[in-house]
C-alpha positions in Angstrom: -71.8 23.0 -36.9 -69.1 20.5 -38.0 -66.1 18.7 -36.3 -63.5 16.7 -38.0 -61.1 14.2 -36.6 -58.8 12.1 -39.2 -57.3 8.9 -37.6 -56.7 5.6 -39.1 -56.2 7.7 -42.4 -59.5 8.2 -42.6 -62.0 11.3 -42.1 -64.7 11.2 -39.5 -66.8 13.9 -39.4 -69.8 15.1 -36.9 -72.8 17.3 -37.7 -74.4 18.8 -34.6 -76.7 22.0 -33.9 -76.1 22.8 -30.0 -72.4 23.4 -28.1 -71.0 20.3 -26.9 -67.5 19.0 -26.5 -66.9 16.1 -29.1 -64.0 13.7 -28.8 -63.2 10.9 -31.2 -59.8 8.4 -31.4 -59.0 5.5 -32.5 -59.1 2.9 -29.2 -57.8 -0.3 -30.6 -56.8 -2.6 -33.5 -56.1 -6.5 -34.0 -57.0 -8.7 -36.5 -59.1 -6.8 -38.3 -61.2 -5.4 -35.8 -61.2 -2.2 -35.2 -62.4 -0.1 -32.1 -63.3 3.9 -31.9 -64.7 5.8 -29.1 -66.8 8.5 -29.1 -67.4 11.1 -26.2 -70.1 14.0 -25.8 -70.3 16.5 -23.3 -72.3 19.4 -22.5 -72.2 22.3 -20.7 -75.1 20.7 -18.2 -77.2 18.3 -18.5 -80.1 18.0 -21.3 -82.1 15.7 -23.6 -79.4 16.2 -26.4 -80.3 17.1 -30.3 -79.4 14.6 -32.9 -76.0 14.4 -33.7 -74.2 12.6 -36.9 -71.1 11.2 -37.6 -69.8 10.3 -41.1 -67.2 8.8 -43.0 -66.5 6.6 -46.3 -65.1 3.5 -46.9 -63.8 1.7 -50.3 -66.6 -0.3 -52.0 -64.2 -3.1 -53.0 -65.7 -6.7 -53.4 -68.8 -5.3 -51.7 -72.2 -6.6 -53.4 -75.1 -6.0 -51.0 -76.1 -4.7 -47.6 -77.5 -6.8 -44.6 -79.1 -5.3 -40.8 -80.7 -7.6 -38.7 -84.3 -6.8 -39.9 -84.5 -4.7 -43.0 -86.2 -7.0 -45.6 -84.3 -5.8 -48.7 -80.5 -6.2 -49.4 -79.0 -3.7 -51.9 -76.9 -1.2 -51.6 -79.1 1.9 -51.6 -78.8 5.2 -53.4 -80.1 7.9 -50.9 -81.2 7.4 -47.2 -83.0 4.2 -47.6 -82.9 1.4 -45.6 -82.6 2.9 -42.3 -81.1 0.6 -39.2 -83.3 2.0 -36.4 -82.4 0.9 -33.2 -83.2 1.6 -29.4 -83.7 -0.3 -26.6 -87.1 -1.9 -28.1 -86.4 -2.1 -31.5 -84.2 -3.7 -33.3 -80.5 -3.2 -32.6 -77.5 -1.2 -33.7 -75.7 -3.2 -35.8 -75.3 -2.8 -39.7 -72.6 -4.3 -42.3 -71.8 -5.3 -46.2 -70.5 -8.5 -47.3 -69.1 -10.0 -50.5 -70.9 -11.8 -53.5 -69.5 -15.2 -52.0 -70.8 -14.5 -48.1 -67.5 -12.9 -47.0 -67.5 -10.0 -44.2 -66.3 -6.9 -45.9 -67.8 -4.9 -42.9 -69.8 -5.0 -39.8 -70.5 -1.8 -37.5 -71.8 -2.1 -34.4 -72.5 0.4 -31.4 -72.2 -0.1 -27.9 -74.9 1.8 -26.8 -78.2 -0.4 -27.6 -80.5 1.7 -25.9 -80.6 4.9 -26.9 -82.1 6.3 -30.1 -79.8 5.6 -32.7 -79.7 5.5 -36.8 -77.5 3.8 -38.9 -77.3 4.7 -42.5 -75.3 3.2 -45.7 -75.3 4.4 -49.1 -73.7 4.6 -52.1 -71.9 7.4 -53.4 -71.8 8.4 -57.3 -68.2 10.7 -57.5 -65.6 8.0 -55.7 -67.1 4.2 -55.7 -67.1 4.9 -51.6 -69.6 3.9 -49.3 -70.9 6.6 -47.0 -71.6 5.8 -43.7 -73.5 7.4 -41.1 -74.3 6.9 -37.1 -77.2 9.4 -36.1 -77.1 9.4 -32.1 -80.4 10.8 -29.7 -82.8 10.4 -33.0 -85.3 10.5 -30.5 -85.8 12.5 -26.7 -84.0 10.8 -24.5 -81.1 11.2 -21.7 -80.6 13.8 -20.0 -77.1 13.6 -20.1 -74.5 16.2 -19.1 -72.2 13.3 -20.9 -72.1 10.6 -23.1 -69.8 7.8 -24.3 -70.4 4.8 -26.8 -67.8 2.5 -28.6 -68.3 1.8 -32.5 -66.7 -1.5 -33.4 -65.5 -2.4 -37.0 -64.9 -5.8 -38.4 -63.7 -6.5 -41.6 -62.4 -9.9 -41.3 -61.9 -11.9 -44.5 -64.4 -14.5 -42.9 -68.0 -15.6 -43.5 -70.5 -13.2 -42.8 -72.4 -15.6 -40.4 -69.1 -16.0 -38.0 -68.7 -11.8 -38.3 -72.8 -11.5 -36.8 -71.7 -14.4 -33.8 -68.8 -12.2 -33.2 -70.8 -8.8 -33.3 -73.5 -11.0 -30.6 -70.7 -11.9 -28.3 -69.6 -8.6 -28.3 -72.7 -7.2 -27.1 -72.7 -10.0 -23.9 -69.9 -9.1 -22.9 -70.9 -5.1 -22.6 -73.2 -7.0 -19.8 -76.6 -8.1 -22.2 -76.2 -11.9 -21.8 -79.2 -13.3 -23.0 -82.0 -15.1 -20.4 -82.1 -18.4 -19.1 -84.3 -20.7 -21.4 -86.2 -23.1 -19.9 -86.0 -26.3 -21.7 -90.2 -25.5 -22.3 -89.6 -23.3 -24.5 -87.6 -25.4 -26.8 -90.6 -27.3 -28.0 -93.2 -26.6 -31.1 -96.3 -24.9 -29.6 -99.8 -24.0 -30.6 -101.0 -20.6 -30.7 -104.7 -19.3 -31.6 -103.9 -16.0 -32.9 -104.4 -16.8 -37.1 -106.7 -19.9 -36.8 -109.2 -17.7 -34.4 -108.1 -14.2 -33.8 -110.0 -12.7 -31.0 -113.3 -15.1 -31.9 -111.2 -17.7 -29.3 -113.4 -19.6 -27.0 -111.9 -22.7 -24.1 -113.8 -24.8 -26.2 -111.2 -24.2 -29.6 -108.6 -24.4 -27.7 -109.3 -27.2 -25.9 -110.2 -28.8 -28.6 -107.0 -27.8 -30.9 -104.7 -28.7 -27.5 -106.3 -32.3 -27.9 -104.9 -32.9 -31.9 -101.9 -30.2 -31.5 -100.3 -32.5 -28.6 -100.9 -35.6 -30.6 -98.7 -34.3 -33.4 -95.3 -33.0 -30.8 -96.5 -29.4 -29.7 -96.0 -29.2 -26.3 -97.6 -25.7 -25.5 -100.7 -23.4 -26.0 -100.5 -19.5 -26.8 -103.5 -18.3 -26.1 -103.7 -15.2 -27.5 -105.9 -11.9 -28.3 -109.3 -12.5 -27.7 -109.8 -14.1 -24.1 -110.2 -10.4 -22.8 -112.8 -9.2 -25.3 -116.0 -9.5 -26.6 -115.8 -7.0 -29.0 -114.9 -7.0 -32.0 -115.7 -4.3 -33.6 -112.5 -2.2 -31.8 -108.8 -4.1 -32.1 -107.6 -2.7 -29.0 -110.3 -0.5 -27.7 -110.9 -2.7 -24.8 -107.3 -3.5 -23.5 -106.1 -2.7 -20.3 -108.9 -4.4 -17.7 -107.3 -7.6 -18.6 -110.4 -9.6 -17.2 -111.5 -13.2 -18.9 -114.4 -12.9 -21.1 -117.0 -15.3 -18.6 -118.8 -16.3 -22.2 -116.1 -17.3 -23.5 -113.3 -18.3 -20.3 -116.1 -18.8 -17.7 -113.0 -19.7 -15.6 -109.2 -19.4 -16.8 -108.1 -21.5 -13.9 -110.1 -24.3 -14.8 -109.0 -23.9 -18.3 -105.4 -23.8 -17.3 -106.0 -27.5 -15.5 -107.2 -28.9 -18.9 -104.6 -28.0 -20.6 -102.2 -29.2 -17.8 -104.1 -32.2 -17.9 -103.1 -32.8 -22.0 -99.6 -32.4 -20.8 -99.1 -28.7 -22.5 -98.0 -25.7 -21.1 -100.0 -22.7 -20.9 -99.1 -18.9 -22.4 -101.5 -15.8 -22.3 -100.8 -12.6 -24.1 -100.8 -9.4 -22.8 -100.7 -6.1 -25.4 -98.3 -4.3 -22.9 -98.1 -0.6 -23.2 -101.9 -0.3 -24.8 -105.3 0.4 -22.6 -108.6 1.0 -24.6 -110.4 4.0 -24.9 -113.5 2.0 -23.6 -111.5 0.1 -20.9 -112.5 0.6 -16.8 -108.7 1.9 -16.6 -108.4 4.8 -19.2 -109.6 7.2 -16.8 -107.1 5.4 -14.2 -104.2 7.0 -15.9 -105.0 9.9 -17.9 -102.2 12.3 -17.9 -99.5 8.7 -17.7 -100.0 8.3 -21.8 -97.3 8.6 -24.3 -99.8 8.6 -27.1 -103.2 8.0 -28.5 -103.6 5.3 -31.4 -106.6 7.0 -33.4 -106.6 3.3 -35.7 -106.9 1.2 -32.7 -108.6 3.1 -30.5 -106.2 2.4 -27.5 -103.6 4.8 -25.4 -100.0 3.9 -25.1 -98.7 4.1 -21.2 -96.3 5.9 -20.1 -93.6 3.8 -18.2 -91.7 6.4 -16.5 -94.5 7.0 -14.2 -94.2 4.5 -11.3 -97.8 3.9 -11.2 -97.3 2.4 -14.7 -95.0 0.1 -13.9 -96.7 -1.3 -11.1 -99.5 -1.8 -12.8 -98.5 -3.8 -15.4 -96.3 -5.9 -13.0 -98.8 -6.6 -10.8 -101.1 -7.3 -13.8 -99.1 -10.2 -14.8 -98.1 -11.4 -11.5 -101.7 -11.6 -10.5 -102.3 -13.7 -14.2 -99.6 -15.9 -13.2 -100.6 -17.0 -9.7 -104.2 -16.7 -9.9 -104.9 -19.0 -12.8 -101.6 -21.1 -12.8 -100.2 -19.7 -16.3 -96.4 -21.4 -17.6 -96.2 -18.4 -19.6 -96.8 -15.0 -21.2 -96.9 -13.2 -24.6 -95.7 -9.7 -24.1 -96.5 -7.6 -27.1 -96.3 -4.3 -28.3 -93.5 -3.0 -26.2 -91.7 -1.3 -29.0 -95.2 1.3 -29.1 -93.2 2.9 -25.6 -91.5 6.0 -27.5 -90.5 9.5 -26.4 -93.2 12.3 -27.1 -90.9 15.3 -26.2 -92.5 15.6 -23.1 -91.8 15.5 -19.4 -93.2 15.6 -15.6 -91.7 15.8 -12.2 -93.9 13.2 -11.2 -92.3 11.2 -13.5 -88.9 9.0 -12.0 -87.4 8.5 -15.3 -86.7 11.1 -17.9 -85.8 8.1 -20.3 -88.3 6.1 -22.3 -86.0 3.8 -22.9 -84.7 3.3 -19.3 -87.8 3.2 -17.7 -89.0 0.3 -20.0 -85.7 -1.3 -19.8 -86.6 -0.9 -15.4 -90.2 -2.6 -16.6 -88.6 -5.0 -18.1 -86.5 -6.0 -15.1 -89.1 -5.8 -12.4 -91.5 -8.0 -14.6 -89.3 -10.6 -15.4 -87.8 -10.8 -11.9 -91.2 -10.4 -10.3 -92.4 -13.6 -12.5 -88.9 -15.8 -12.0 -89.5 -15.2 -8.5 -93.1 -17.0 -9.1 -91.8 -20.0 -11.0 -87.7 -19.8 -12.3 -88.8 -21.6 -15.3 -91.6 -18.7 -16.4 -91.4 -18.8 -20.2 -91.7 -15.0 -21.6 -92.1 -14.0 -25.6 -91.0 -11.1 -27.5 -90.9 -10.0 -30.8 -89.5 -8.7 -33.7 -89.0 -5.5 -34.1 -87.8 -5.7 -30.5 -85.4 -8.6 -30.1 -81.9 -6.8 -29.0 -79.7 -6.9 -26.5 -81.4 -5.5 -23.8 -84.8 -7.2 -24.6 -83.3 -10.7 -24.8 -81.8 -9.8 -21.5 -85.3 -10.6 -19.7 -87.1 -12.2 -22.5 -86.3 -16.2 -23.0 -88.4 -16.5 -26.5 -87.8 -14.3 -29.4 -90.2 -14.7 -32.4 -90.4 -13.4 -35.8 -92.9 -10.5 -36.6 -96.2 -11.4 -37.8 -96.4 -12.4 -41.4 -99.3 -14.6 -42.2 -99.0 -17.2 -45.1 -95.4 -15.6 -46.0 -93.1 -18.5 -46.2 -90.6 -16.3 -47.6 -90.7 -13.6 -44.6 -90.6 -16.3 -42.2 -87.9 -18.1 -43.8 -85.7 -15.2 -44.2 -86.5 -13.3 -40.5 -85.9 -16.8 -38.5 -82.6 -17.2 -39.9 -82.1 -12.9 -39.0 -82.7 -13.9 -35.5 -80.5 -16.7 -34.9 -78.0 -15.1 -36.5 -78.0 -12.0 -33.8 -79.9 -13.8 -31.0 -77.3 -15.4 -28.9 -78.5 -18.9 -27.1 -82.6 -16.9 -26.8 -84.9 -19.5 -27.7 -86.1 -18.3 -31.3 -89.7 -19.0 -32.7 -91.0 -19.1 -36.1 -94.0 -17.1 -36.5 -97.4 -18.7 -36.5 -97.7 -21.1 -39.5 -101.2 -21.0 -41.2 -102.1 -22.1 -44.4 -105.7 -22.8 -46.7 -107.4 -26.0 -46.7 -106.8 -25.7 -50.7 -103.3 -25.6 -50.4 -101.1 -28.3 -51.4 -99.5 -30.6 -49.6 -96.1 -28.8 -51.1 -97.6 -25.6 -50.5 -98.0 -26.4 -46.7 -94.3 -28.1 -46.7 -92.5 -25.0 -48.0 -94.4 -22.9 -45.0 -93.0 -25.5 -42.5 -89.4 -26.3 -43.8 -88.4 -22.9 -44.0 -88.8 -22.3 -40.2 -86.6 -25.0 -39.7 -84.2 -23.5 -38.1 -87.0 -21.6 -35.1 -89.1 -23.4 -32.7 -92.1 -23.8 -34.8 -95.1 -22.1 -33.8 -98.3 -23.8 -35.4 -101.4 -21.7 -35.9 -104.1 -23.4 -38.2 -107.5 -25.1 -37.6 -106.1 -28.3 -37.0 -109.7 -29.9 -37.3 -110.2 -28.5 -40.4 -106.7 -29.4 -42.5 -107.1 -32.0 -45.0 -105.6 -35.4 -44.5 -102.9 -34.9 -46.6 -101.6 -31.6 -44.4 -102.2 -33.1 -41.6 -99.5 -35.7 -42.7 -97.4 -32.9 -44.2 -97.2 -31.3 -40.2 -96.9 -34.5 -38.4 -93.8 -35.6 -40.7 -92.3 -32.0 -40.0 -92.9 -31.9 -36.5 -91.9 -35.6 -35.8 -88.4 -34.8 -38.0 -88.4 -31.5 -36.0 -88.8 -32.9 -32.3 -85.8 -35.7 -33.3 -83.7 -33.0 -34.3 -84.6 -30.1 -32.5 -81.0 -29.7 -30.7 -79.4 -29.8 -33.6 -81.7 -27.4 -35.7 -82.3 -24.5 -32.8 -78.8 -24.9 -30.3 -76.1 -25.4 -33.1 -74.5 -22.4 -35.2 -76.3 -21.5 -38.1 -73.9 -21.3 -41.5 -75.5 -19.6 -44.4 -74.6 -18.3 -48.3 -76.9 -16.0 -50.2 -78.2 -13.5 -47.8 -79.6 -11.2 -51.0 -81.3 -13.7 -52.0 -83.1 -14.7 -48.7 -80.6 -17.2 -47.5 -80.2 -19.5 -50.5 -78.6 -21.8 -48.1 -78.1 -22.5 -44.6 -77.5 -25.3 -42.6 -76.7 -26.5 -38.7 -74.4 -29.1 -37.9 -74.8 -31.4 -34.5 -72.2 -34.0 -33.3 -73.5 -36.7 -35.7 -75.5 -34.7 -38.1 -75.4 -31.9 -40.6 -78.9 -30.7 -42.0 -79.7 -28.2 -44.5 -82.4 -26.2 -46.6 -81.8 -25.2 -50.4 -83.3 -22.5 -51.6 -81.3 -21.6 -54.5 -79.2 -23.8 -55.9 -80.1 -28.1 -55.6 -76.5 -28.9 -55.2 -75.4 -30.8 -52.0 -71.2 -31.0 -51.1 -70.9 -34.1 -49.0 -67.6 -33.3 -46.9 -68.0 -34.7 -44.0 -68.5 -38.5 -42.8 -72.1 -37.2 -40.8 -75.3 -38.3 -41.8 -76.7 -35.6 -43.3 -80.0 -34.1 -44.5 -81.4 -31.8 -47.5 -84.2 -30.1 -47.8 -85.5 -29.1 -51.4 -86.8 -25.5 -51.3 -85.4 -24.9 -55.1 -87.7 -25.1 -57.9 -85.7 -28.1 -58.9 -87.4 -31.4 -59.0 -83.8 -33.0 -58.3 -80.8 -32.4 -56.7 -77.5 -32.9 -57.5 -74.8 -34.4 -54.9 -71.5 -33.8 -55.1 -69.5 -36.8 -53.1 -66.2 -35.2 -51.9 -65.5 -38.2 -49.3 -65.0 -40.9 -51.7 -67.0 -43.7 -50.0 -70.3 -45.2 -51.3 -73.2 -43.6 -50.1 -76.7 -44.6 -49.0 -79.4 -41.9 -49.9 -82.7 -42.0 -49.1 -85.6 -39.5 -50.4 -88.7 -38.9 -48.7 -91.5 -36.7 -49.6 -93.1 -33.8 -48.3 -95.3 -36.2 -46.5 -92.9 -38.6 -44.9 -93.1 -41.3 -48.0 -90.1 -43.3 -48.9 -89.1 -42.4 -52.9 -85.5 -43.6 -53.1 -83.3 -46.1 -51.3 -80.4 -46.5 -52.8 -76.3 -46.6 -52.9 -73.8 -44.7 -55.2 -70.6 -44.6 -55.5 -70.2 -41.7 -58.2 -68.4 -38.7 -57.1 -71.4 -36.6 -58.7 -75.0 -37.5 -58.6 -78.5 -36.6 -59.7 -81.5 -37.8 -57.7 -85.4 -36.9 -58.0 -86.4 -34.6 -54.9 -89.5 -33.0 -55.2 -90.2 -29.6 -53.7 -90.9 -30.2 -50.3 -88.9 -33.2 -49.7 -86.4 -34.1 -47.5 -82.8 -36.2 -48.6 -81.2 -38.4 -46.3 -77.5 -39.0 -46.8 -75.8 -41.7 -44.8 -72.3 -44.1 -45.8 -72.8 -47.7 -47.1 
């Protein structure tokens, strides 16, 4: 079935299969934002079958496609590149900007918790882009009625100004991020790459006593302290009891670590319990879903029991051995079978874990107000950064590239939530610039640090300590200010955060830095240039200094040319100051 509305001289139209009472208009318009609302309501109340609306707009000065997640950036031909958002994953907000960075458009939905697609694509008769919102892609409601507002900018401005205005927007439906404790604003140490689940108190004490050394000022411990197994990933989750081999006692361990002057964060895989845990028989008949690859069960949160379990899980973690912390994982695994109970007190997946998301973190706040709590990436909207106070990027071990690329996605659509890097590892028979390009393309993240720190050659071990040491000086600057960036297609060619006194910047694309400002100001040289050329658009003499990847001084020296090459090797870092 099909309903058509035309407003704003253009032609929505909605696909459904079931009778319900659609309603569409046009609710406002100023400056280039646009705002539509969109009403559904049934005869009485049900989990409601996917329904569609679509439309075109012109592709004019339109060359690629950006969501906060999706790792490519064409325009596709066909339903690719699917913006999949819910409660837990991701969030709805899609758009298309110009070759030079502009906003050409940016669609977001009000509604960032229940099941909803967005899709682009290109069309081949009339040089349009089609665009579609696919609403209830999974089970969820019941509603007897529905309303969401879809908000459209295309302002002439830069992309990165169009995302902070999208992020606002979402605050002020009522998502306004955590409070971050100023903890969680400092580099950290976690175990997950340099030991996986072969973690013993011994490495990590060990690690805490060089990582604190070099600025980190917190340990993730991570899988591993609950299992002894490791033959299963996640076969024994769920008892959540310390390994005595390996954490003979996780209060005691929690002192040493105190006693280094770090902070202390376990992790907890959230929704999974292990075929071959003590609790699996506890809640048979409460699973979404069994995990045949890792062996585990996924609770169900609309059960009550659930819930309480996993608060009291954590709050019991918390108070019994004296954690700062906790690494919540997994939580986008909580999604909608189809199915349903009386004994349940939520029809919703997606409200029930937005309800477990509440009780935990005011159950924990209530235990210490400056509780630090992780998420991840896929999940990182507005809900999730609602209760969470860190946000990192997904896992993706040894991929500079992927880390560069996803830490500057979450800034850009994270509000004031502390945002972390994901773990850094590297080989002992990497380079010095191989380690370096890991590092300085999390600059703009909390860096989170995850190699055998006893076992990285001198030369990396300077490599981290002159990141770190650059990174704890300027940390304010490079995680609190606004981010501007160019070349999104091309994994953010360019971006850069300016403070009160400072500017600083990474090139990835191009090795040309515009001094326009009378700041000191810094370049990183990501480029596969060997130089990089300054353009001096202030018109005094400058002092520029070039240090390696290392921290080594390799020019000091004034110019007063109004365009400049200097040798910056990959890896190093540009100082900028006025004579």
């Amino acid at each position: 079935m099909k309903k058509i509305f035309e407003t704003d001289n253009k032609i929505f139209t909605f696909d459904y299969e079931e009778n319900v009472d659609i309603k569409f208009s046009l609710k406002s318009e100023k400056d280039g934002v646009i705002f539509y609302a969109v009403s559904f309501e049934w005869e009485k109340a049900c989990a409601p079958k996917q329904i569609t609306l679509s439309y075109s707009i012109p592709c004019v000065d339109t060359y690629t496609m950006w969501d906060p997640i999706e790792k490519l950036r064409f325009i596709p031909f066909g339903n690719k590149q699917l913006t999949d958002s819910r409660l837990a994953s991701g969030m709805p907000l899609k758009g298309l900007l110009s070759r030079t960075g502009k906003n050409r458009y940016l669609s977001a939905v009000s509604d960032v918790k229940t099941p909803i697609v967005q899709r682009m694509r290109a069309s081949i008769t009339n040089a349009t882009v089609d665009c579609f919102i696919d609403f209830f892609t999974q089970m969820t409601g019941p509603f007897k009625s529905y309303e969401a507002e879809i908000r459209i900018d295309t302002r002439d401005i830069p992309f990165d100004g169009a995302l902070y205005g999208a992020r606002a927007w979402f605050d002020g439906l009522g998502y306004e991020n955590a409070y971050v404790p100023e903890d969680a604003k400092y580099p950290m140490y976690s175990t997950w790459y340099s030991y996986g689940q072969a973690v013993t108190e011994g490495d990590v004490i060990a690690e805490c006593e060089k990582a604190v050394k070099l600025g980190m000022k917190a340990v993730i411990l991570d899988d591993g302290w609950q299992t002894d197994d490791q033959s299963t990933i996640y076969g024994y989750c769920g008892d959540w009891k310390p390994i005595e081999r390996k954490f003979p006692n996780m209060r005691a361990f929690s002192d040493k670590i105190h006693a280094l002057g770090m902070k202390v964060m376990l992790w907890f895989s959230v929704p999974f319990i292990g075929k071959f845990s003590e609790n699996c028989k506890a809640f048979e008949g409460k699973y979404l879903c069994y995990f045949d690859n890792t062996e585990c069960y996924a609770l169900d949160p609309r059960f009550k029991e659930v819930r309480e379990f996993l608060v009291n899980t954590y709050v019991k973690a918390v108070e019994e051995w004296n954690l700062d912390g906790l690494k919540l994982d997994f939580i986008d695994r909580f999604k909608a079978n189809g199915e349903y109970s009386d004994e349940m007190d939520f029809v919703s997946v997606e409200d029930a874990v937005e309800q477990l998301l509440k009780d935990v973190n005011s159950a924990l706040r209530e235990i210490n107000p400056e509780i630090l709590i992780e998420f991840r990436q896929p999940y990182f909207g507005p809900v999730v950064s609602a209760y969470g106070n860190m946000m990192r990027v997904w896992d993706c071990p040894l991929d500079g590239c992927m880390n560069k690329n996803q830490t500057i996605n979450l800034r850009l659509v994270s509000g004031s939530c502390a945002v972390h890097s994901d773990m850094i590892y590297w080989s002992r028979e990497d380079t010095p610039e191989g380690v370096a390009v890991q590092l300085w393309g999390t600059l703009f993240s909390v860096p989170q640090i995850s190699a055998r720190l006893g076992n990285i050659t001198d030369e990396q071990k300077a490599v981290l300590k002159n990141y770190l040491d650059f990174w704890n000086e300027h940390r304010k600057t490079l995680s609190e200010s606004s981010l501007r960036v160019s070349f999104a297609e091309n994994g953010y060619g360019y971006a850069e955060a300016e403070g009160e006194d400072s500017i600083i910047a990474l090139l990835c694309a191009s090795p040309i830095a515009e001094i326009t400002k009378a700041k000191r100001s810094y370049y990183v040289n990501l480029t596969d240039s060997q130089a990089i050329v300054i353009k001096n658009k202030c018109g005094k003499t400058l002092r520029v200094k070039v240090f390696d990847c290392m921290g080594r001084e390799l020019v000091n020296n004034t110019f007063d040319k109004d365009i400049f090459e200097i040798d910056s090797p990959v890896g190093s870092l540009t100082e900028v100051s006025f004579a």
